[in-house]
Steps between C-alpha positions, in 0.01 A plus 500: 500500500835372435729284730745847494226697614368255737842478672549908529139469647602230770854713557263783621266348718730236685818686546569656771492845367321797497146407321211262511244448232154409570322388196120595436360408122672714193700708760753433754526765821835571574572525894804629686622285770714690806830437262382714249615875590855318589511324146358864336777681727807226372398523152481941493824525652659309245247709227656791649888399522553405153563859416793451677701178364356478187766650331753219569300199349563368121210621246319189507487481902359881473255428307442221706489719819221723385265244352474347872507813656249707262295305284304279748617117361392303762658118325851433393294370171395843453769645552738246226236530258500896554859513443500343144244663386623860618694586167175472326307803726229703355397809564099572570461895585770606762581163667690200354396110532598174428225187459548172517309178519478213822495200433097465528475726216452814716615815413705736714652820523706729680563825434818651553676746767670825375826334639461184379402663110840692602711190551353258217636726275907423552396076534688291284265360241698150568475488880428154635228601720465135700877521604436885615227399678734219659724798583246755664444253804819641584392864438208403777708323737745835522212768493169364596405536897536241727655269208761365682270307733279343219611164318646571153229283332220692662594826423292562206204385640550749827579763282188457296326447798601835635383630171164390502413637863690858387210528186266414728590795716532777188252324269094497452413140598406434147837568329661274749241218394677563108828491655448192691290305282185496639277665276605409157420807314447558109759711360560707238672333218778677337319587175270693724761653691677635143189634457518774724894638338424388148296743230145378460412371151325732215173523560234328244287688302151368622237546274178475683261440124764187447481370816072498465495393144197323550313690730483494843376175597808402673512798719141370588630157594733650765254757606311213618753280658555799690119572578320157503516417894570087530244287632428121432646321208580721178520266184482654204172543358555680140759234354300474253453874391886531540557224287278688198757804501728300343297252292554538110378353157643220338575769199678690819698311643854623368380869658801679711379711795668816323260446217290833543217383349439199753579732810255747376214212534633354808444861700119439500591102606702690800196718606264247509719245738587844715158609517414100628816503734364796656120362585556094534869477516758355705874632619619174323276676180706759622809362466435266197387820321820663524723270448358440122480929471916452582493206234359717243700795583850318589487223372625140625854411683606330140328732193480856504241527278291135505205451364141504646471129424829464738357726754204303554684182525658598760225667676306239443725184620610643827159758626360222709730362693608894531109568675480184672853622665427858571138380684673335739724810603291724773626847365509647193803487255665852625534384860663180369797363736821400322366146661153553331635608145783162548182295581345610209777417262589152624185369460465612179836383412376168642210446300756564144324239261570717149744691302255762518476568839899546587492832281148562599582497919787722395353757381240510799822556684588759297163652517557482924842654462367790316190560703541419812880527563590151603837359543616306185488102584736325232459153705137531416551552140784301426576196706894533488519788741526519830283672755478848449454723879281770476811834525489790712444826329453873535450828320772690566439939608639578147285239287199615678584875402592384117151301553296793592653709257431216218163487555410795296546321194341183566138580330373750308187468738578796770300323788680174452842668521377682851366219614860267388624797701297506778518091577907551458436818771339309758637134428859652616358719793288206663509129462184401314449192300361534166178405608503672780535840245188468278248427822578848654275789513544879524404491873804198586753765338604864665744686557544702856849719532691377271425120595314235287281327701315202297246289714456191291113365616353340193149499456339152443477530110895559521828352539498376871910438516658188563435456855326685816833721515448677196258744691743733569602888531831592291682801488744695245700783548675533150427856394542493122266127490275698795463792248420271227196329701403770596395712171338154431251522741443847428405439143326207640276711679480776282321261249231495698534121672405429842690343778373162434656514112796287402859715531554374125114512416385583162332850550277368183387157672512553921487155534820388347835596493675694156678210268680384896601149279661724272692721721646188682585335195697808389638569821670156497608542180651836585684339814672235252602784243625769795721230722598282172396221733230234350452357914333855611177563533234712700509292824937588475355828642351393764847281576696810466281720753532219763887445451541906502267570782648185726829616424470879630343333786809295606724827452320674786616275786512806735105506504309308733161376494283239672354395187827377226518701179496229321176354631310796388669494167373150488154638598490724233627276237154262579712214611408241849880443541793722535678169366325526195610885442860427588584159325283610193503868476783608643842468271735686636590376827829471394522901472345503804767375709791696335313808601473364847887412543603862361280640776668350731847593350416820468463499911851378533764702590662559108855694567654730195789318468266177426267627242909674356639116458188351314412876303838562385542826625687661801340535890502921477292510108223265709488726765516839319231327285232380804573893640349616127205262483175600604451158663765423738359195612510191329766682274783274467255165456347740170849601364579122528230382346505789197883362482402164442233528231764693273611149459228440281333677188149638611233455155301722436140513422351699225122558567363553114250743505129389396354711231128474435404497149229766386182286354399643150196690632207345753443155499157404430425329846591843664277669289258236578506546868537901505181437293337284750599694805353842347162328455539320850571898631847486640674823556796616266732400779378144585435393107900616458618264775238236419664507149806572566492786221596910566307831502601503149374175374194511637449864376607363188242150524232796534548694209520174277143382646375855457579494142326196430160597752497825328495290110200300645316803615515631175335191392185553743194623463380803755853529573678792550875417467807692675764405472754489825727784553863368437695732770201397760609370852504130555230440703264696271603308231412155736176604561483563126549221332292279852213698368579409145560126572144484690329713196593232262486179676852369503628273767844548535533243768759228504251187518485490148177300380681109472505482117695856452753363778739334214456855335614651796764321610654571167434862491685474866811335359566729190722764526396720259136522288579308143305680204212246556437658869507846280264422242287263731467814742416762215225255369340448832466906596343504174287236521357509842177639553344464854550160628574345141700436212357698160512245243353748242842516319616174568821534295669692810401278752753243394840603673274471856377115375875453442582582805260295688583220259858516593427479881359184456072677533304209423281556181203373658472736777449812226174595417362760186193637508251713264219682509142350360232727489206176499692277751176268492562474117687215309529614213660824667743302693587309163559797295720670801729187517519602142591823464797614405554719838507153698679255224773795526546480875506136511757470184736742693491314880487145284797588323707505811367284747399223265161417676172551418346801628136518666332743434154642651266753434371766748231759498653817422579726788591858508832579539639168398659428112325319262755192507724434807751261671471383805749263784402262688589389856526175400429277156117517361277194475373470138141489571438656852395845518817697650497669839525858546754474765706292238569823307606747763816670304602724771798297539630473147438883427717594842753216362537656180481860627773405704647435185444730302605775768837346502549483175442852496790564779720287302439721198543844706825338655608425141434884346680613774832286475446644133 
């Protein structure tokens, strides 16, 4: 605290005025002595009377006159440095301010009265404002009460003091801690405050397939800081695995992460270290892991397009001092304190020893910026700045409305944009913490009259909060974010999930939530693009509830309760101390106590011919006027108000409407899941929520399947094949093809068999079937027969091998076989590795995957083809005999029935543009 603010604090509590402050931690409580409704009484009368001699002071002493009188300036330093800043007032909304800075760098603002916005405007911009101040002792000696029996040189101080014990008569006892000092608040900085007049910026174009080039092992990485519960020490175990990703050739070294061909073999790199994150890793595996996905998507601080030998210098020179950091933190990265993330920083910063590892640390802070919304810290990263303070922000009513709006167009995955939605929804109704969002469960979330009522009680394997106050029942009362939970928890239910499943649970996988890491990214990076403001991020909503919700509270001073408004507000925010809400949550304080001081002018006795000297206008228009208005009361304090905000230009702000943009057909993991959910036995209602697809779609998914069921049954023996009706009713049709899918033996299910995953993630990720999907789907209808692949025509077979090839389908795990008739016989095995049936199979899958093929003969059984092709679960051994459970192809044929099915939608969609 500085010596100024030290000496205003001694004034207070030593003078013989009207207060006393008794100091107790953070907070000071602010009690009247038996001076106080004496000092209050002085102070109003002169409040009151200035109506009436106003009129006969210079410009500068009137503006003078209703700065003391209106705008609560407690100092005579306030009230000089108020005074030469007032030509440069901004306007935020319908009030006007003016900020300035004391001399211990803390910020403050006032905002200004309708009568002092009135009289600013005819001020001299040349005024000397120290000799007017000189002047208006004189002004107080002539008008103020009982100012003829005070000293000349204490008159300021009286009259302050007489201030202070009037706002603590008319205001809530924490907007007379702002006004006094006290409690030293975080405000708003102007930036923010433009904000809320200014238009918000164009909206990016966010392309979710960009954003996950490389699959979705990042998402995974948050997904697990999120989930992983922290207990003992957490050093990273898979260094070494991470390390690999980004390990190259000497004759690869020069390779730039844009090269296609080396991202394409680095996908299968990413699945293995996910797949090992997710059984023996760490959150610092966690974090580690997607900091080098943002590397290899974003790029470093310096080069926008490095290459991977760059990349893993960087990873590589700074990861363990990075784990050996984040094990010592008890929490994990997205409950970081601006302390914890400062801490982490200056010790690496500390322990600088390379060129390397400036650039590299810089990026990590990049990566944190991006992910997990921290606040930028240039005296981390470069040395010559000074300190940077964590700022106060908000999302203002408007932003939030452009943000819902926005959402529609931030993936062309339908459940992530509800979801985005949803989080947005409740993050503005209640005050959750990220965290705090993924660990709830259908049963924490309802909705009862209108009223949200979320009981965050984590289970064990969950986020627990930051402290024992995050157990807590909140409330919301918005009805358009109320309406939006709502349906979500509707559809939630409708999908056929219990009260125990995650609220953003993947109706797929009950256990986890839907791509959460991915929604949070996006949401962040949809709060930067909607506000135009790089220091926003998903915890600014849980700022801006607190700072709304504590500032409605303070307007109803006519209420009384035995338990303080703000104390429950508190309660429901998760925090131990109010102290903590108010200093750090709450940032407009200073709006707080201009809405305090016009309540109390508003209860003054305001005369026509008054409000006709600072409006303008004549006594009888003002009174004519109040006998038309609805309102009578309160009526000349609104007209005076409305006058003084013609004074300045109100901006407008253009909402741009969010379009979403029509996907060329089904994507292929919808089809995938409708698939799956028919054969799981979901009803036509719960598979269209589940997948987020209509009536139509799924009517449509049907006929596609049915088309491709009804080619096999041709196929079969003993098989008598109908084909499905095409103007049949939906859930005829679902039972249709269920009974088809079981027939045949295809497993539509999403756990894919682990070496088809790389296949599938592609398939996921293309937008539309290339003409290898076509030809590799045409060849497999024709070539399946039973549980196998007829190699009896092996020519045809090759668009499928392709296929496989290009998906990364290890050579070794493929298996032909072919019928001996003398199994027992060597010279019968000899003359079928011979033959030309076999030597033509093997040419055709050799010529593509560039391995040998094994090959094994098998006593002929009815029903199956002479030569056939079979997949492994995993790669053969050469010499051992291989398991039947290694060749269970239930899961490629549903994969590539999947397939082919949509490639048949995107051809129907196709003929009918046509």
């Amino acid at each position: 605290m500085s010596n100024a603010r030290s000496d205003k604090k001694e004034t207070l509590v030593h003078s013989t005025g009207a207060l006393e402050l008794i100091g107790s931690d953070m907070s000071l409580m602010i009690m009247p002595t038996m001076a106080t409704p004496q000092s209050a009484a002085r102070f109003e009368r002169f409040v009151s009377g200035m109506d009436k001699w106003i009129g006969s002071l210079s410009k500068p002493l009137r503006l003078l006159t209703c700065m003391v009188c209106c705008d609560g300036l407690l100092t005579k330093t306030s009230l000089t440095a108020m005074t030469k800043l007032s030509t440069s007032a901004r306007r935020h909304d319908q009030e006007v301010y003016v900020s300035w800075t004391e001399d211990d760098n803390h910020l403050q603002r006032r905002y200004l009265s309708s009568r002092t916005i009135i009289a600013l405007r005819d001020v001299p911009h040349d005024t000397n404002w120290d000799n007017e101040i000189q002047s208006f002792t004189s002004v107080l000696s002539d008008h103020y009460p009982n100012a003829q029996k005070w000293q000349r040189k204490e008159l300021w101080e009286k009259v302050f003091e007489d201030a202070v014990a009037w706002l603590y008569l008319i205001c809530p006892r924490q907007t007379l801690a702002f006004a006094t000092g006290n409690l030293q608040y975080s405000l708003l900085s102007d930036c923010v405050l433009e904000r809320a007049n200014g238009s918000p910026m164009p909206v990016m174009q966010i392309d979710s397939p960009v954003i996950d080039d490389l699959g979705p092992s990042h998402d995974a990485a948050l997904d697990m800081l999120l989930d992983t519960e922290v207990e003992g020490a957490r050093n990273a175990k898979l260094l070494g695995e991470i390390k690999g990703i980004l390990t190259q050739s000497g004759s690869n070294r020069d390779v730039r992460v844009t090269d296609h061909k080396w991202r394409a073999q680095v996908q299968s790199k990413l699945a293995i270290v996910t797949d090992l994150l997710t059984s023996q890793g760490t959150t610092t595996d966690a974090f580690l892991l997607g900091w080098v996905h943002f590397l290899l998507t974003t790029g470093s601080v310096r080069l926008e397009n490095p290459t991977v030998t760059t990349i893993g210098r960087y990873f590589t020179a700074v990861a363990n001092c990075i784990s050996d950091q984040l094990a010592v933190i008890d929490s994990s990265p997205f409950d970081f304190t601006a302390k914890n993330w400062e801490e982490l920083f200056c010790q690496l910063t500390d322990q600088l020893s390379t060129d390397v590892e400036g650039p590299a640390i810089a990026s990590c802070h990049q990566y944190c910026i991006a992910t997990f919304g921290i606040d930028p810290q240039p005296k981390i990263l470069f040395k010559s700045s000074r300190k940077s303070q964590p700022t106060a922000n908000v999302i203002w009513p408007h932003e939030t409305d452009q943000l819902l709006l926005s959402c529609q167009r931030v993936s062309t995955d339908v459940r992530v944009v509800q979801s985005v939605q949803v989080m947005v929804a409740l993050a503005a109704a209640i005050p959750l913490r990220i965290g705090e969002l993924h660990s709830l469960r259908l049963r924490d979330v309802s909705v009862k009259d209108g009223v949200l009522i979320v009981h965050f009680a984590p289970a064990r394997s969950d986020h627990q909060g930051k402290s024992d106050a995050a157990r807590r029942i909140m409330t919301g009362t918005n009805p358009a974010l109320v309406e939006i939970v709502e349906r979500w928890i509707l559809r939630r239910h409708n999908e056929g999930d219990s009260d125990c499943s995650y609220l953003f649970g993947d109706p797929h996988s009950p256990a986890r939530t839907y791509r959460f890491g991915l929604c949070a990214r996006l949401l962040n990076q949809l709060l930067r693009s909607v506000t135009g403001d790089d220091g926003v991020s998903f915890h600014t909503l849980r700022h801006s509830w607190v700072t709304g919700r504590i500032l409605a509270a303070l307007d109803k001073t006519e209420e009384h309760s035995s338990v303080s408004r703000v104390q429950q507000l508190s309660v429901q925010t998760g925090h131990n101390n109010v102290a903590t809400t108010l200093i750090h949550y709450f940032h407009q304080p200073d709006l707080a106590l201009r809405r305090a001081i016009d309540r109390q002018r508003q209860k003054l006795q305001v005369t026509s011919r008054a409000m006709a000297y600072w409006t303008g206008t004549t006594s009888s228009a003002l009174r004519k006027a109040k006998q038309r208005s609805v309102g009578k009361r309160g009526f000349y304090c609104a007209h005076l108000h409305a006058f003084a905000m013609t004074q300045y230009s109100l901006k407008t702000v253009p909402l741009i409407a969010a379009t979403q943009s029509t996907p060329n057909g089904i994507p292929f993991n919808l089809v995938r899941k409708a698939l799956s959910d028919i054969q799981l036995g979901f009803s036509s209602c719960a598979i269209e929520s589940r997948c987020s697809i209509s009536a139509e779609d799924l009517l449509t998914i049907c006929q596609c399947a049915a088309e491709q069921i009804h080619t096999m049954d041709q196929k079969a023996r003993g098989h008598r094949a109908v084909p499905l009706s095409p103007h049949v009713h939906k859930d005829h049709a679902l039972q249709w093809v269920r009974d088809g899918l079981q027939r045949h033996d295809l497993a539509c299910a999403l756990a894919c068999e682990p070496l088809l995953l790389t296949l599938s993630t592609q398939l996921d990720r293309a937008c539309s079937p290339n003409q290898l999907h076509h030809r590799a789907a045409k060849v497999w209808l024709n070539s399946k027969s039973g549980s196998v692949l007829d190699m009896t025509q092996a020519e045809f077979a090759k668009p499928l091998v392709e296929l496989l090839h290009q998906a990364n389908f290890p050579g070794s795990a493929l298996l032909l076989r072919s019928h001996c008739v003398d199994i027992k016989s060597k010279h019968a095995l000899l003359n079928l590795l011979v033959s030309p049936a076999v030597q033509q199979a093997k040419l055709q899958v050799e010529s593509v995957i560039n391995v040998p093929l094994r090959v094994e003969a098998v006593a002929p059984r009815r029903g199956q083809p002479s030569t056939y092709l079979l997949l492994a679960r995993s790669t053969i051994t050469k010499n051992a005999a291989t398991p039947a459970a290694m060749l269970r192809m239930s899961g490629f044929h549903g994969l590539i029935f999947t397939m082919a099915t949509w490639c048949h939608q995107q051809c129907m969609m196709g003929a009918t543009k046509k």
